[in-house]
C-alpha positions as CSV (number, residue, x, y, z in Angstrom):
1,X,1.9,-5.0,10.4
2,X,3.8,-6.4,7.3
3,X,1.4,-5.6,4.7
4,X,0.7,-2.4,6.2
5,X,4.8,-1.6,6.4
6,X,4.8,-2.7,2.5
7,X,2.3,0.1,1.5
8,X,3.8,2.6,3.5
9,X,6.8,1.7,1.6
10,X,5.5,1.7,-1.6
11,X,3.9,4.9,-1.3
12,X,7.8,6.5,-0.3
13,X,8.9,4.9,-3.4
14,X,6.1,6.5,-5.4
15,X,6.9,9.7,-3.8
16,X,10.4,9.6,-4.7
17,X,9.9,8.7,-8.0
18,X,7.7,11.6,-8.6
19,X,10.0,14.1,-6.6
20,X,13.0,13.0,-8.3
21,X,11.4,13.7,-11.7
22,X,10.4,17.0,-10.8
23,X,13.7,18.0,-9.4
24,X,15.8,16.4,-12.2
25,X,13.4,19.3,-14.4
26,X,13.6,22.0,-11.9
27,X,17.0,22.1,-11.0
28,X,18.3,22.6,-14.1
29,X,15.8,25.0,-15.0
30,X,16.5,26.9,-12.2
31,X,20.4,27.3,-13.0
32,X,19.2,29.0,-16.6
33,X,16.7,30.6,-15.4
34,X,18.6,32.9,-12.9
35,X,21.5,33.0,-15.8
36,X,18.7,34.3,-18.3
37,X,17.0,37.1,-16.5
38,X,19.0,36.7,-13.2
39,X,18.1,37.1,-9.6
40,X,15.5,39.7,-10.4
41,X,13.5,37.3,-12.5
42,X,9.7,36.2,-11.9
43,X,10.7,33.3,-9.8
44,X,6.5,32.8,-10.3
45,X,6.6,30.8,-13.9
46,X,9.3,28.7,-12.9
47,X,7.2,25.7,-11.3
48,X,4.4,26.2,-13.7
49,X,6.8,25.8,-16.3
50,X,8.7,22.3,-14.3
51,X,5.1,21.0,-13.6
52,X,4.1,21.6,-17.3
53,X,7.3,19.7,-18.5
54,X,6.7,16.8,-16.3
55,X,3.6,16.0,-17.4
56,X,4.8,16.8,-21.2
57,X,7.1,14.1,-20.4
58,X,4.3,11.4,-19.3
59,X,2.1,11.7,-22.8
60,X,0.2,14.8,-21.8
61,X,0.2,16.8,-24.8
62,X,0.4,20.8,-24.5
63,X,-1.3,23.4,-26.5
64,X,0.9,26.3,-27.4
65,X,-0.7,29.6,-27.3
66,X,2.3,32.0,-28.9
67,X,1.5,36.0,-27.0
68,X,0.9,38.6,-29.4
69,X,3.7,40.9,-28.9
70,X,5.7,38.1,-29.9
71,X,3.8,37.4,-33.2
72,X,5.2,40.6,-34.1
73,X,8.2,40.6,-33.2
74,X,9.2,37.7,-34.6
75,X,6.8,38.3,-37.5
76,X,5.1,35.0,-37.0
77,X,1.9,34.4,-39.0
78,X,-1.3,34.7,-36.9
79,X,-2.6,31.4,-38.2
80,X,0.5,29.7,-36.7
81,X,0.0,31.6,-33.0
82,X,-1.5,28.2,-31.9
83,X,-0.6,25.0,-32.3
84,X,-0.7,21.3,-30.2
85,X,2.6,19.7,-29.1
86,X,2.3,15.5,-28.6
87,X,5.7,14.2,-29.3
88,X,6.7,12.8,-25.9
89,X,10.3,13.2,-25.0
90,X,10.0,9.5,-23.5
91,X,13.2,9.5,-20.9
92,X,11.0,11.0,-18.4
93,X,8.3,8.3,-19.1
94,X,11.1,5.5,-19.3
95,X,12.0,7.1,-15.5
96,X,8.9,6.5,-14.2
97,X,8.0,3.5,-15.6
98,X,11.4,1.6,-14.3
99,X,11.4,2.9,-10.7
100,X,7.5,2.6,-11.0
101,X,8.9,-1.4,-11.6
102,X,10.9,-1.5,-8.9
103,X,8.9,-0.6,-6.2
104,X,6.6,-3.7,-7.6
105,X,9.3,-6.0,-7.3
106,X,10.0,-4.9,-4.0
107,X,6.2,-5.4,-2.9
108,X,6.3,-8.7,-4.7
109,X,9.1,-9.8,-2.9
110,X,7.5,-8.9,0.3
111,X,4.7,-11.4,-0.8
112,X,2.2,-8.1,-1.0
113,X,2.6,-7.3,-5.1
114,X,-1.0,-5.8,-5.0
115,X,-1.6,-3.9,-2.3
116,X,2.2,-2.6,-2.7
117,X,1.4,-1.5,-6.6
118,X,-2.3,0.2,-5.8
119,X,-0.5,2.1,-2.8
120,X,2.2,3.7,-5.2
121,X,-0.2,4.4,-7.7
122,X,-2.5,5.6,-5.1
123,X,0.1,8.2,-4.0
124,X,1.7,9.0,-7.5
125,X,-1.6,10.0,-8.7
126,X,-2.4,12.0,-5.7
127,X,1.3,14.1,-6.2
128,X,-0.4,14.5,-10.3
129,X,-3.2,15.9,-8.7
130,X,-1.3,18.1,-7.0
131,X,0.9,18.9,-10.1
132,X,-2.0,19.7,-12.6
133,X,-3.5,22.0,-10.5
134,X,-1.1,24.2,-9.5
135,X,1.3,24.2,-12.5
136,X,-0.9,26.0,-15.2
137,X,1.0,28.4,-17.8
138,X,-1.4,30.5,-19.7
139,X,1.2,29.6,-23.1
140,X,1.5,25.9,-22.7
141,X,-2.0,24.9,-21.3
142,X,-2.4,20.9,-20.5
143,X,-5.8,19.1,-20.4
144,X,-6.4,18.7,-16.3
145,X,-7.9,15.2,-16.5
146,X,-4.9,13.6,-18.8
147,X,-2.2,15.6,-16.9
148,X,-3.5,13.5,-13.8
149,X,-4.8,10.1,-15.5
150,X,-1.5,10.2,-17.9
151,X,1.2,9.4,-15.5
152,X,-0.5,7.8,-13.1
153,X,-0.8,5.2,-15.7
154,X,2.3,5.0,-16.7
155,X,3.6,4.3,-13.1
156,X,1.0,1.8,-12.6
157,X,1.5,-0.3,-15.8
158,X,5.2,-0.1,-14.2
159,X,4.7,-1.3,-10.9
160,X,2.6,-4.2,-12.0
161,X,5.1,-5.5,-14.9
162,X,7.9,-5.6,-12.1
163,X,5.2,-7.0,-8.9
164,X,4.1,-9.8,-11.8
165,X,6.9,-10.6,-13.1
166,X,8.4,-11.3,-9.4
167,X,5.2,-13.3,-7.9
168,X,4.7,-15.2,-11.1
169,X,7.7,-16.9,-10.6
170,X,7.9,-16.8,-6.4
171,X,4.2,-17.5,-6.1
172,X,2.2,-15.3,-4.2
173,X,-0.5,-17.5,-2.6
174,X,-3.1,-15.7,-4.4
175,X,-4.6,-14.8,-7.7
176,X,-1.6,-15.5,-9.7
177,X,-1.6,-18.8,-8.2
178,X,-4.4,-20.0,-8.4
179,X,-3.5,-19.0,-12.7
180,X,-0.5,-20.9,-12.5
181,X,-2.0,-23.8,-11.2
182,X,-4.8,-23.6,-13.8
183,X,-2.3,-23.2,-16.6
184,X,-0.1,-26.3,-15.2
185,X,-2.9,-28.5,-16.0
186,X,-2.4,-28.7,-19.3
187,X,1.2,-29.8,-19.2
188,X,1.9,-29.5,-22.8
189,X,0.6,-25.2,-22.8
190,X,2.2,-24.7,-19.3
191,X,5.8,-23.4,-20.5
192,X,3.5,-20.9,-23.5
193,X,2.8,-17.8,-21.7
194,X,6.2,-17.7,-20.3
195,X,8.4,-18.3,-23.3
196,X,6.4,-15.7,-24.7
197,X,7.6,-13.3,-22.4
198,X,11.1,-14.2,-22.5
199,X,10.9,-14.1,-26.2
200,X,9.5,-11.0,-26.6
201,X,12.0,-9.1,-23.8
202,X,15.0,-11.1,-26.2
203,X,12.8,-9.2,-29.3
204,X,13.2,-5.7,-28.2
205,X,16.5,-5.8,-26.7
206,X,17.8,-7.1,-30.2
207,X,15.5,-4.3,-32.2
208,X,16.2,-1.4,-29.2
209,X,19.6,-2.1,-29.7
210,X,20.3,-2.1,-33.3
211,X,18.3,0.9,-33.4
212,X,20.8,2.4,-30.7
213,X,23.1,1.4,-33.2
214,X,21.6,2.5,-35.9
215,X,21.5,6.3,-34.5
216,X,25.0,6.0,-33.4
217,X,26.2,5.4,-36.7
218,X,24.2,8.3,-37.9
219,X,25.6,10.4,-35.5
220,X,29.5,9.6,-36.7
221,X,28.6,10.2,-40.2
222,X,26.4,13.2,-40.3
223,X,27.7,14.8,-36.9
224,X,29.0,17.9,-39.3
225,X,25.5,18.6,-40.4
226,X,24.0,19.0,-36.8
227,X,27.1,21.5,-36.0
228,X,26.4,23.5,-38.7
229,X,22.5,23.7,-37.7
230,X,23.7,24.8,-34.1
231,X,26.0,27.3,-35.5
232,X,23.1,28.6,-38.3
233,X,20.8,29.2,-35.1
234,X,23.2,31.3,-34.0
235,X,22.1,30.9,-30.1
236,X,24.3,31.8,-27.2
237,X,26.4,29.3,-25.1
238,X,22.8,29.1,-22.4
239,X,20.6,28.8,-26.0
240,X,23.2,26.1,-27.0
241,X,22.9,24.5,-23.6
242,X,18.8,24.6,-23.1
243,X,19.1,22.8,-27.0
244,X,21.3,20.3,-26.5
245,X,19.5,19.0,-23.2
246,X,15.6,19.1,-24.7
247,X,17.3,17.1,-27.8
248,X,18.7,14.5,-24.9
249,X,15.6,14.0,-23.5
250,X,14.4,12.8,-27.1
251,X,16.8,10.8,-27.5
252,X,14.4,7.6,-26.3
253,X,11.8,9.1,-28.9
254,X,14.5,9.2,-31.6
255,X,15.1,5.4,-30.6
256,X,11.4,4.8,-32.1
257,X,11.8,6.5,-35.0
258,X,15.1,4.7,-36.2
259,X,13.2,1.5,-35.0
260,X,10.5,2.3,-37.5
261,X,13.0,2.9,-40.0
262,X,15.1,-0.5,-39.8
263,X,11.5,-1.6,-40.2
264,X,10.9,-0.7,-43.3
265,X,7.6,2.1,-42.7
266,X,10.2,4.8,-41.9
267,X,8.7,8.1,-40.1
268,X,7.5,11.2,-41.6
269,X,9.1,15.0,-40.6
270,X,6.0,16.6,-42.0
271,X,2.4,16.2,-44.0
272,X,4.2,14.5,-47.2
273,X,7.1,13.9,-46.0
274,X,9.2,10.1,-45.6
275,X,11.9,9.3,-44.5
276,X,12.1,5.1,-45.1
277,X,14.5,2.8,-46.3
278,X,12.9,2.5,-49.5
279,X,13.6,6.1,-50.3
280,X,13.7,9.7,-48.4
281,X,11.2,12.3,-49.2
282,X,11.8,16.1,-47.3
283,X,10.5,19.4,-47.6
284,X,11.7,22.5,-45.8
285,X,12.7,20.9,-42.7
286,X,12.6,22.8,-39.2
287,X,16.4,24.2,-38.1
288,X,16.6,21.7,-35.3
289,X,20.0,20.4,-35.1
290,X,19.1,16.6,-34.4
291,X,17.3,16.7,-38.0
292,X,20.9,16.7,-39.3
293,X,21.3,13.4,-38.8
294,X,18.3,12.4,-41.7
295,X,19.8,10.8,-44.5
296,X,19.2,12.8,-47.7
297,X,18.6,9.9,-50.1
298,X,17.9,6.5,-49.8
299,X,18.5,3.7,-51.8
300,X,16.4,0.2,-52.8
301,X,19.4,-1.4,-51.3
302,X,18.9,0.0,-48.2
303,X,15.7,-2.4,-47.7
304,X,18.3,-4.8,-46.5
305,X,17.9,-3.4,-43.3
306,X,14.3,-5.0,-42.9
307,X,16.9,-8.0,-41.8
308,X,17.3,-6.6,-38.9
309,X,14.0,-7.3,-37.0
310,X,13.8,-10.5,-38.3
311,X,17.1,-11.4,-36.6
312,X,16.1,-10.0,-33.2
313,X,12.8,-12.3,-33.8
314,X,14.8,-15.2,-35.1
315,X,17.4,-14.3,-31.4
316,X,14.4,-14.2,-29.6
317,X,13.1,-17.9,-30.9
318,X,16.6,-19.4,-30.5
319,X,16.9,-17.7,-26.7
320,X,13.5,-19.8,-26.1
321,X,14.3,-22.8,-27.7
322,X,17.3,-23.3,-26.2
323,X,15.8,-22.8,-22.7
324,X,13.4,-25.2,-23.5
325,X,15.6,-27.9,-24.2
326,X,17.7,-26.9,-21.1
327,X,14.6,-27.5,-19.0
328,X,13.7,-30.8,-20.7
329,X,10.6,-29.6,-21.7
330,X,10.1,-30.0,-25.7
331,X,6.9,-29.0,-26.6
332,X,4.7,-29.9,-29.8
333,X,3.9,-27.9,-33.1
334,X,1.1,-26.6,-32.0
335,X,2.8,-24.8,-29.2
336,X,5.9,-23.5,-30.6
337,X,3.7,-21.9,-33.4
338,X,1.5,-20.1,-30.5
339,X,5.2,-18.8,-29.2
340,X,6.1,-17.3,-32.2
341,X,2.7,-15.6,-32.7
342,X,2.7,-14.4,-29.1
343,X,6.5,-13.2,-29.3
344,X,5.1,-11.2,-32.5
345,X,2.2,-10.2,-31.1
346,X,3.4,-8.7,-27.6
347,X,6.8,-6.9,-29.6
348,X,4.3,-5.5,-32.4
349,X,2.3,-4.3,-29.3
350,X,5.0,-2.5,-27.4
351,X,6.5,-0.9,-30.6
352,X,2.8,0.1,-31.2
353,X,2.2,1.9,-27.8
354,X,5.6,3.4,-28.3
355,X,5.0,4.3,-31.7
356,X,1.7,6.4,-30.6
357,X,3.7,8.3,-27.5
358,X,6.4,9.2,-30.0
359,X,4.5,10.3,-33.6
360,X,2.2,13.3,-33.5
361,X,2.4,17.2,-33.7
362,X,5.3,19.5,-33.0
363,X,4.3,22.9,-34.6
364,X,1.5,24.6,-36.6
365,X,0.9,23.7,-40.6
366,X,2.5,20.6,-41.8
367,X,4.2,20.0,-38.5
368,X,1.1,18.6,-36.8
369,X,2.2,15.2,-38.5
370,X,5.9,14.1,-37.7
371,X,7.1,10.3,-36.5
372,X,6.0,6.8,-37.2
373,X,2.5,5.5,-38.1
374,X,1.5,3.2,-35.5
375,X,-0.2,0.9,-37.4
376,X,2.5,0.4,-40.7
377,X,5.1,0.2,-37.4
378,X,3.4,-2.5,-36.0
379,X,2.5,-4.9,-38.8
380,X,5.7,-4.4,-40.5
381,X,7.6,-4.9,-36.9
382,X,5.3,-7.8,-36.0
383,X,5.6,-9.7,-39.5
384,X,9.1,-9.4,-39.4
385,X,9.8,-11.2,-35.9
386,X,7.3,-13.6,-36.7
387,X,9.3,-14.6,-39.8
388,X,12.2,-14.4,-37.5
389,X,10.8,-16.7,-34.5
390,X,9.2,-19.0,-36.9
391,X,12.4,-19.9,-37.9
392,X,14.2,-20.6,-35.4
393,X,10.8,-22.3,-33.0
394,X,9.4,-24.2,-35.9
395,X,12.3,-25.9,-38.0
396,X,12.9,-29.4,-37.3
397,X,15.0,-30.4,-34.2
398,X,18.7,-31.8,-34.9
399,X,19.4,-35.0,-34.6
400,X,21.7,-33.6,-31.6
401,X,19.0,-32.1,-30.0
402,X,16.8,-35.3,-30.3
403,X,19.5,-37.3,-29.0
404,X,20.0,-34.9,-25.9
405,X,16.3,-35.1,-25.3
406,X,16.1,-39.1,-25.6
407,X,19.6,-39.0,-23.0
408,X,17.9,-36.4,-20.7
409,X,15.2,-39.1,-20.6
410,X,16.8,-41.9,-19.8
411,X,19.1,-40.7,-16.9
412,X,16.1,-39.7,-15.7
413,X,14.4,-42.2,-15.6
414,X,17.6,-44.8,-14.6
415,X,17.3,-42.1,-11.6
416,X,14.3,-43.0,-10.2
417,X,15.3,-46.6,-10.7
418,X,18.0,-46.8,-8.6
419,X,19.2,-43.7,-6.7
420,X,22.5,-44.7,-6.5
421,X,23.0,-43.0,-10.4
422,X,23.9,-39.7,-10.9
423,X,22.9,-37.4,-13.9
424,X,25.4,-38.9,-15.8
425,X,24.6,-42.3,-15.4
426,X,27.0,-43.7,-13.2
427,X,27.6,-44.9,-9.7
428,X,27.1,-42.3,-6.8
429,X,30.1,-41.7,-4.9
430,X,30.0,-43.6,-2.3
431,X,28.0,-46.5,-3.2
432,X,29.0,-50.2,-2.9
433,X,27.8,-52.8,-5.7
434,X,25.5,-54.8,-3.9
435,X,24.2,-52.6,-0.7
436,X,21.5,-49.9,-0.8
437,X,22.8,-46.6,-1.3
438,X,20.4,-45.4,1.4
439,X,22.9,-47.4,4.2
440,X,26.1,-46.4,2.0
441,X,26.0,-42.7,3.0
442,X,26.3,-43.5,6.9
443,X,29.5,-45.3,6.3
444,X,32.7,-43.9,7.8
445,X,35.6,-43.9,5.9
446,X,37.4,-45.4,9.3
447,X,35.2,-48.3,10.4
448,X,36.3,-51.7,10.5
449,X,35.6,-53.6,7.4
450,X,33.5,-56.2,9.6
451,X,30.9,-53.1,10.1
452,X,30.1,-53.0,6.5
453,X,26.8,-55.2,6.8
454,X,26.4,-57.6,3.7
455,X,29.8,-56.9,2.3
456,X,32.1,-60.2,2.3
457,X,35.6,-59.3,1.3
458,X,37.1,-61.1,-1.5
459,X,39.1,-64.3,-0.4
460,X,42.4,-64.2,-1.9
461,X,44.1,-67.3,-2.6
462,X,48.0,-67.8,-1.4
463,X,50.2,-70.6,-3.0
């Protein structure tokens, strides 16, 4: 009955992770929609269009069939009346993917991580199903078997990050440990695979975050640049509104590209376009107000920035180190090297997949190549926190931390001794110099002195 209450569970979370997505788009679409064209409007296109957006926002790109009537009246070039549309606007991916890990924690914690993550999935892919074939606009089409394959994905890479991550370290009984015990043979390679977890998390907080920061400071600086493009599109307080909240959803997606940048590859806005530390390079840029915020030059001095990533690598080695000397558990050459190259590896990897979501097309002509190249992204990202952890795992240990170690090691082993020690090395409260500390701890702080057995008081002499 538990395991069967689990996936009923599981599959309500999924539910509710897909309904709140699709609300969070249609409610707000709604509300313009009925300001636009009022109550009158073709109520018809609006879930096409919600449907359409959702699975935009999961990787699913669209392809952007522009009418006729409105090539001429905007006077648009035929050749541009279609055009592909990949950029993901990742909040609505990050959504998924977080509650997605949840629910797998949950499940884990219910000591059912599986069949908890293939019941979500099973269900969030059924309510894609459902989305892909009834939201079809004839301008923004979507390929049927990535609308459904695309975020069903996503939610299940989620749910099995959160469910692993929880029975890994609670045990589940099963698969995973039956892998732990095989990786606790070797003592020495035991602590690996975690630390390189740990490190890598410590990696992209430290490279998300200066990114974060990174835009931020853009944002103070060159704020009067993105007014000016809102007022030069000269849009109404709902075109304003619908403009400001598609450039919030980016904002995740914009998080990437100023990660690419602190990285040194940069991103491009264009075919022959940079944007990089090492020097900007723009053409006619599209009126979208968030492009404000690109610097206009750059500067060789600005490569100083490449520091960046190899101080979240060099954080993330430190974090690791220190836990490992906390836990007592120093471990050789060998193995501190494979920590860094996994910590490299697995933040080189991430960056990568996020690199790929959000670089691609976003308009006919040289539009169809705008954001990071994965690849550049990833070796420069992945060399950089190597240099970083390498630091930090492979330097020689201090003299400190040797003598902690050899400390650690000698309480420890004074422990098993004689129990009566505590970690620090000294008498147990409670125990008496010549009785076992085993028949101290039934002593009452009341009895007689005669009950202490083997304990002769000393004889004091009087003159």
């Amino acid at each position: 009955m538990q395991r069967l209450l689990v996936a009923l569970l599981a599959a309500f979370d999924a539910a509710i992770a897909a309904a709140v997505g699709l609300v969070v788009l249609l409610a707000p679409l709604t509300l313009l929609w009925t300001l636009a064209f009022g109550i009158t409007a073709d109520w018809g296109a609006l879930w096409p269009l919600t449907g359409t957006l959702w699975e935009f926002g999961h990787g699913v790109p669209l392809a952007v069939t522009i009418p006729d009537e409105l090539l001429v009246a905007l006077a648009i070039p035929s050749e541009a009346a279609s055009f592909a549309v990949s950029i993901t606007p990742l909040a609505f991916l990050l959504f998924t993917l977080l509650f997605a890990a949840r629910s797998g924690s949950r499940a884990a914690s219910a000591g059912t991580w599986l069949l908890g993550s293939l019941s979500g999935t099973v269900v969030f892919a059924a309510i894609s199903t459902g989305v892909a074939l009834t939201a079809r606009l004839d301008a923004a089409q979507t390929p049927l078997l990535l609308a459904i394959v695309l975020p069903s994905a996503v939610y299940l890479v989620g749910t099995l990050c959160g469910a692993v991550r929880v029975a890994w370290e609670e045990g589940d009984g099963g698969i995973l440990d039956r892998l732990h015990d095989r990786i606790d043979v070797r003592e020495d390679w035991a602590p690996v695979p975690v630390a390189i977890v740990r490190g890598t998390a410590f990696a992209l907080v430290g490279v998300v975050g200066a990114a974060a920061l990174a835009l931020a400071v853009m944002t103070l600086f060159r704020g009067g640049e993105v007014v000016a493009l809102f007022q030069s599109a000269r849009v109404d307080a709902l075109g304003a509104t619908v403009m400001t909240l598609a450039q919030l959803v980016c904002l995740p997606t914009l998080i990437v590209w100023a990660a690419s940048w602190l990285a040194g590859p940069g991103f491009a806005v264009g075919a022959g376009t940079a944007v990089s530390p090492a020097g900007t390079q723009l053409g006619v840029v599209p009126g979208i107000p968030v492009f404000g915020l690109l610097p206009e030059n750059s500067s060789m001095w600005m490569l100083i920035v490449v520091l960046v990533p190899i101080a979240a690598g060099a954080f993330a080695g430190w974090a690791v180190r220190s836990r490992l000397v906390w836990e007592g558990t120093p471990l050789g050459m060998m193995q501190r090297a494979a920590i860094a190259l996994g910590i490299a590896g697995a933040s080189a990897g991430v960056f990568g997949l996020a690199a790929v979501l959000a670089s691609g097309s976003m308009g006919p002509g040289r539009l169809a190549q705008v954001g990071p190249s994965a690849p550049a992204f990833m070796l420069a990202l992945g060399l950089e926190v190597l240099v970083g952890a390498a630091i930090l795992l492979l330097s020689p240990r201090h003299r400190d931390e040797l003598a902690e170690e050899r400390t650690d090691r000698w309480i420890a082993e004074m422990t098993e001794l004689d129990p009566s020690l505590t970690s620090a090395g000294a008498p147990a409260a409670g125990a008496v110099p010549g009785i076992p500390f085993s028949d101290t701890q039934a002593f009452d702080e009341t009895a007689p002195l005669d009950d202490l057995r083997g304990f002769t008081p000393p004889r004091v002499d009087r003159d």
